[in-house]
C-alpha positions as a Markdown table, in Angstrom:
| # | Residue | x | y | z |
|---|---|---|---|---|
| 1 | Unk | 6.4 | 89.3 | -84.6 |
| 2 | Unk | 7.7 | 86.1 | -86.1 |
| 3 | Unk | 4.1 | 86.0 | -88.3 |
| 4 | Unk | 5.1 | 89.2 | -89.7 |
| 5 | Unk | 8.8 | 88.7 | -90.7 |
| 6 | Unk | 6.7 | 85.6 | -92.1 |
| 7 | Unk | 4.9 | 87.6 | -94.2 |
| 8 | Unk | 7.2 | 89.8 | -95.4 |
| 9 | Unk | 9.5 | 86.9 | -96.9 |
| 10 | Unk | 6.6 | 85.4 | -98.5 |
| 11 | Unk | 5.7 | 88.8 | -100.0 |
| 12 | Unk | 9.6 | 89.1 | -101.2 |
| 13 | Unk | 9.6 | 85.6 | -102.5 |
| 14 | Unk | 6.0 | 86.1 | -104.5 |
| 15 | Unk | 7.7 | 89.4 | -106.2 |
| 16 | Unk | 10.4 | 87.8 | -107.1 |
| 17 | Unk | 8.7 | 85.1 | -108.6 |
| 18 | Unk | 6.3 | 87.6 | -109.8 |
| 19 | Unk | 9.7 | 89.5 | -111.8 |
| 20 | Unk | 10.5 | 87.0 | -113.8 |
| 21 | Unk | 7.8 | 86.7 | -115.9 |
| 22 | Unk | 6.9 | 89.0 | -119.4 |
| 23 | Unk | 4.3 | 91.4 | -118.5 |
| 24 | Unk | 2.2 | 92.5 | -122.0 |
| 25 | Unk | -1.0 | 94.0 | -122.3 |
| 26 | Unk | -3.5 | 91.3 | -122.8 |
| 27 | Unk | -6.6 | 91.2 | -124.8 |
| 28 | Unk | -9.9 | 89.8 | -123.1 |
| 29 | Unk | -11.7 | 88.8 | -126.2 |
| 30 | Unk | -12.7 | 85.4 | -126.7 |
| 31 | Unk | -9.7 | 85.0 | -124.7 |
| 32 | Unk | -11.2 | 81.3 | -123.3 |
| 33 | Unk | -12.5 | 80.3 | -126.6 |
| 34 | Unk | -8.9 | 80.8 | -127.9 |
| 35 | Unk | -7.1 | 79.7 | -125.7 |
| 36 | Unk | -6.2 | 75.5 | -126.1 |
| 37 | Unk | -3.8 | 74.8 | -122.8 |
| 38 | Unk | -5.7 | 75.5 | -119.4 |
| 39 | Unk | -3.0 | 74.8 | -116.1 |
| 40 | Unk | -5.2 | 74.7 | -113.2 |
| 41 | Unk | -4.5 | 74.6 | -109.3 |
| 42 | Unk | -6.7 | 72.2 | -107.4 |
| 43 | Unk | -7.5 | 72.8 | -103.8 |
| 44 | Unk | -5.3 | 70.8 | -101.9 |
| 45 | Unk | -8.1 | 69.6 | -99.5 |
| 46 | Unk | -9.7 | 66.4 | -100.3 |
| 47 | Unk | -13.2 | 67.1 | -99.5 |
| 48 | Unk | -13.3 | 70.4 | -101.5 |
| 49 | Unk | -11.8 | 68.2 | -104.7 |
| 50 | Unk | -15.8 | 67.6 | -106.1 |
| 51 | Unk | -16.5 | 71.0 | -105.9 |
| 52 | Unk | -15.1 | 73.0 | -109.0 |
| 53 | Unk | -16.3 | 69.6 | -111.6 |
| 54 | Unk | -18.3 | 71.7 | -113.7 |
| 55 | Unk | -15.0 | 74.0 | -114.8 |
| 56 | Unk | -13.4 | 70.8 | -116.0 |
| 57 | Unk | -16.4 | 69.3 | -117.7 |
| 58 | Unk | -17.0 | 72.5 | -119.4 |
| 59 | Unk | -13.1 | 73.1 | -120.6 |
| 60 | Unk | -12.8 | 69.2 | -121.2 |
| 61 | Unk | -16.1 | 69.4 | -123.4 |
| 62 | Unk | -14.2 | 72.0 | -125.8 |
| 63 | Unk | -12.0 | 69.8 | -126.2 |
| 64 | Unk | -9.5 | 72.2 | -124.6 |
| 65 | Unk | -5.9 | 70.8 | -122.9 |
| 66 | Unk | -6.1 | 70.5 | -119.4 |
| 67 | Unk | -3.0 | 70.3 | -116.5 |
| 68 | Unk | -3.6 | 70.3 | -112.8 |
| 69 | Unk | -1.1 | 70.8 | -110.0 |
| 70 | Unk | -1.8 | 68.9 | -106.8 |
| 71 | Unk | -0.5 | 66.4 | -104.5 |
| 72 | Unk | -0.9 | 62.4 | -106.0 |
| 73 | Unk | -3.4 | 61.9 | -103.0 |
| 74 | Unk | -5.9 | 64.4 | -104.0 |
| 75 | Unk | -5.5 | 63.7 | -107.5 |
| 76 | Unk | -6.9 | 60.1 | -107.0 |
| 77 | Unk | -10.0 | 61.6 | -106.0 |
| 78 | Unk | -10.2 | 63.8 | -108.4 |
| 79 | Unk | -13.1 | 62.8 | -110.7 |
| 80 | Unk | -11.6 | 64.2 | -114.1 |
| 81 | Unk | -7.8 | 62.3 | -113.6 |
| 82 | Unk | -8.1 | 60.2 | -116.7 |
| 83 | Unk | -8.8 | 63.1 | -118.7 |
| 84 | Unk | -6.1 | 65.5 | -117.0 |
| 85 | Unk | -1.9 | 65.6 | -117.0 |
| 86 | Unk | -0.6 | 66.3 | -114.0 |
| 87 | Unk | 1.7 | 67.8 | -112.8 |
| 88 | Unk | 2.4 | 67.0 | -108.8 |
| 89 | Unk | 4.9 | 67.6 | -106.4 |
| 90 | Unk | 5.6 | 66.4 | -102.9 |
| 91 | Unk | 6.0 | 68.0 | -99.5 |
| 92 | Unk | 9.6 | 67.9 | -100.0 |
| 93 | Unk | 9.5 | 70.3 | -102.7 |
| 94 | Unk | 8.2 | 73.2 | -100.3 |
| 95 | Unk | 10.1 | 75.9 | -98.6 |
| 96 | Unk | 9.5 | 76.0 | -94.9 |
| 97 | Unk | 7.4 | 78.9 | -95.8 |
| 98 | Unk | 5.3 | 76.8 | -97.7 |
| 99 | Unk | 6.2 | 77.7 | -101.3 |
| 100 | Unk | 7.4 | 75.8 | -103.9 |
| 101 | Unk | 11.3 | 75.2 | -104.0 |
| 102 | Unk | 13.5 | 76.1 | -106.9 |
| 103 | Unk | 13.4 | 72.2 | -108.9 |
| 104 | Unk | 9.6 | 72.8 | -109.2 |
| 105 | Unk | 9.4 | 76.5 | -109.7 |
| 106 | Unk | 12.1 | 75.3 | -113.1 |
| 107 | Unk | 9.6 | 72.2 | -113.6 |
| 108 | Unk | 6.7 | 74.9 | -113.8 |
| 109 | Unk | 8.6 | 77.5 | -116.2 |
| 110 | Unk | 9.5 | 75.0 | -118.5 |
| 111 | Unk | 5.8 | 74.4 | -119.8 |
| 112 | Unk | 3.7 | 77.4 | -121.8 |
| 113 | Unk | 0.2 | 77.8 | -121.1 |
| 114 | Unk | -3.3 | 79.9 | -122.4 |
| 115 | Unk | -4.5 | 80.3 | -119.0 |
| 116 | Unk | -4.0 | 79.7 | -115.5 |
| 117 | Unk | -6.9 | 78.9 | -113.2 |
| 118 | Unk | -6.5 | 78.9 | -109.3 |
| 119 | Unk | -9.4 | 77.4 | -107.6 |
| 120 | Unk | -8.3 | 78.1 | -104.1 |
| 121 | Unk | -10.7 | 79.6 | -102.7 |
| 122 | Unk | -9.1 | 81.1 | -100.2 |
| 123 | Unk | -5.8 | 83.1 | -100.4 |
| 124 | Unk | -2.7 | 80.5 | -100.6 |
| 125 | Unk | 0.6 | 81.3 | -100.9 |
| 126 | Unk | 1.9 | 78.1 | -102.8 |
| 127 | Unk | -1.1 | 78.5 | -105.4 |
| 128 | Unk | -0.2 | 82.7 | -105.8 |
| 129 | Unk | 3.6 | 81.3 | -106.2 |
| 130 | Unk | 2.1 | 78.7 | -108.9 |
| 131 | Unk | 0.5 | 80.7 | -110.7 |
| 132 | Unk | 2.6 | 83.4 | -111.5 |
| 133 | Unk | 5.8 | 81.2 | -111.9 |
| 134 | Unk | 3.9 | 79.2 | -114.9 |
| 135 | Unk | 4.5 | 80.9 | -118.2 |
| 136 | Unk | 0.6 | 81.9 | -119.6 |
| 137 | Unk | -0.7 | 85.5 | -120.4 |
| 138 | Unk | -4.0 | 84.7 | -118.4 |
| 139 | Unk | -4.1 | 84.3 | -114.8 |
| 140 | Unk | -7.8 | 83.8 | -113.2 |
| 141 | Unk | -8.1 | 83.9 | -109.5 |
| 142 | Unk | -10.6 | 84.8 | -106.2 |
| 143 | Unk | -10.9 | 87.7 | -105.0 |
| 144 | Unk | -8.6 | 87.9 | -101.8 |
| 145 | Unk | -6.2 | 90.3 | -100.5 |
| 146 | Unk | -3.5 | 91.2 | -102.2 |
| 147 | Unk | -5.0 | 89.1 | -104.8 |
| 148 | Unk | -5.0 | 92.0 | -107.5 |
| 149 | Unk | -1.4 | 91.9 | -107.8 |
| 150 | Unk | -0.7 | 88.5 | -109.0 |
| 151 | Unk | -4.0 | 87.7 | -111.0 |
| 152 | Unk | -5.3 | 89.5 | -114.1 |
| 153 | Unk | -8.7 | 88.3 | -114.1 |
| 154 | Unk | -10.0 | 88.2 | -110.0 |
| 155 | Unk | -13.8 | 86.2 | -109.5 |
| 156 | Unk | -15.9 | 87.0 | -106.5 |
| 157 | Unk | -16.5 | 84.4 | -104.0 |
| 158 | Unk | -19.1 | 83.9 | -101.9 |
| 159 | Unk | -17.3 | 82.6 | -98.5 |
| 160 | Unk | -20.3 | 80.1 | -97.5 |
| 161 | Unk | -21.3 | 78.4 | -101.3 |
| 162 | Unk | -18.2 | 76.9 | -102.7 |
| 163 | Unk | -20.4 | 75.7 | -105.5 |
| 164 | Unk | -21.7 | 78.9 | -106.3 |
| 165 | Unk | -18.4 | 80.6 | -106.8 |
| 166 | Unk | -17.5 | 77.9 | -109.4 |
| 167 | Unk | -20.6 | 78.5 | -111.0 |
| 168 | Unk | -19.8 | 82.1 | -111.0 |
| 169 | Unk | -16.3 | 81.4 | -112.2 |
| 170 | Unk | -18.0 | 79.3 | -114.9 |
| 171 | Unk | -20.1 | 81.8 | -115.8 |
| 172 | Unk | -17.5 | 84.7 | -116.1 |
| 173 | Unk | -15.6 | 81.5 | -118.1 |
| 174 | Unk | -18.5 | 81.3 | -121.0 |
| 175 | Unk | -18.7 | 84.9 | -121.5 |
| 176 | Unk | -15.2 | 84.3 | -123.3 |
């Protein structure tokens, strides 16, 4: 019972976020080759920190402007930090349900971005929340549940190769 009163605030808070931002048509083509400022939301384990390198070392080798959200202590493994800006937040910025609180949702709707890349791979609330509060006309996620409603642009995943669905996600990435 308490899991699904849960859910339904998160849903509420999502759609709210979700309203505030300027929904337009968008145009697919060349829409990566275009684009110059990439905002992308690193898993927030450690361990799965290694696996998405290629879509930075791809983006970073077109010389394309690069933001990550994270916490500071996954960032410092993060192989591609010297390269990146980022943007990080604390545990004191969450709502007890796990989203982000109002002074970062402002910090995050301040800046304009191309594209928005989640690489969760599974479905998280905070990175759904992320993404849609960022200002970009491009939001690329995993296919989850619900996940059709907040990203324009869904991946599949393949639940047992991490790696492959970054190369996937790299591939889909190069056909732009």
């Amino acid at each position: 019972m308490i899991d699904q009163v849960k859910n339904i605030a998160v849903n509420y808070k999502l759609n709210q976020i979700k309203k505030g931002r300027n929904e337009h048509p968008v145009q697919y083509t060349d829409f990566i080759s275009r684009a110059r400022d990439f905002f992308i939301i690193l898993p927030m384990d450690v361990e799965a920190v290694d696996n998405p390198n290629l879509i930075f070392h791809f983006l970073l080798a077109f010389n394309k402007n690069v933001s990550v959200i994270t916490t500071v202590e996954v960032f410092n493994y993060f192989r591609y930090r010297t390269k990146c800006h980022l943007v990080d937040f604390t545990t004191d910025e969450l709502t007890k349900l796990g989203l982000p609180d109002k002074s970062l949702i402002h910090r995050l709707k301040r800046r304009k971005f191309d594209v928005v890349v989640d690489l969760n791979l599974n479905s998280n609330n905070f990175s759904t929340a992320v993404a849609n509060a960022v200002d970009a006309n491009f939001r690329i996620g995993f296919h989850s549940e619900k996940a059709e409603k907040y990203y324009n642009f869904l991946i599949s995943k393949d639940e047992n190769n991490p790696k492959l669905s970054y190369e996937n996600l790299l591939n889909s990435l190069k056909m732009f």
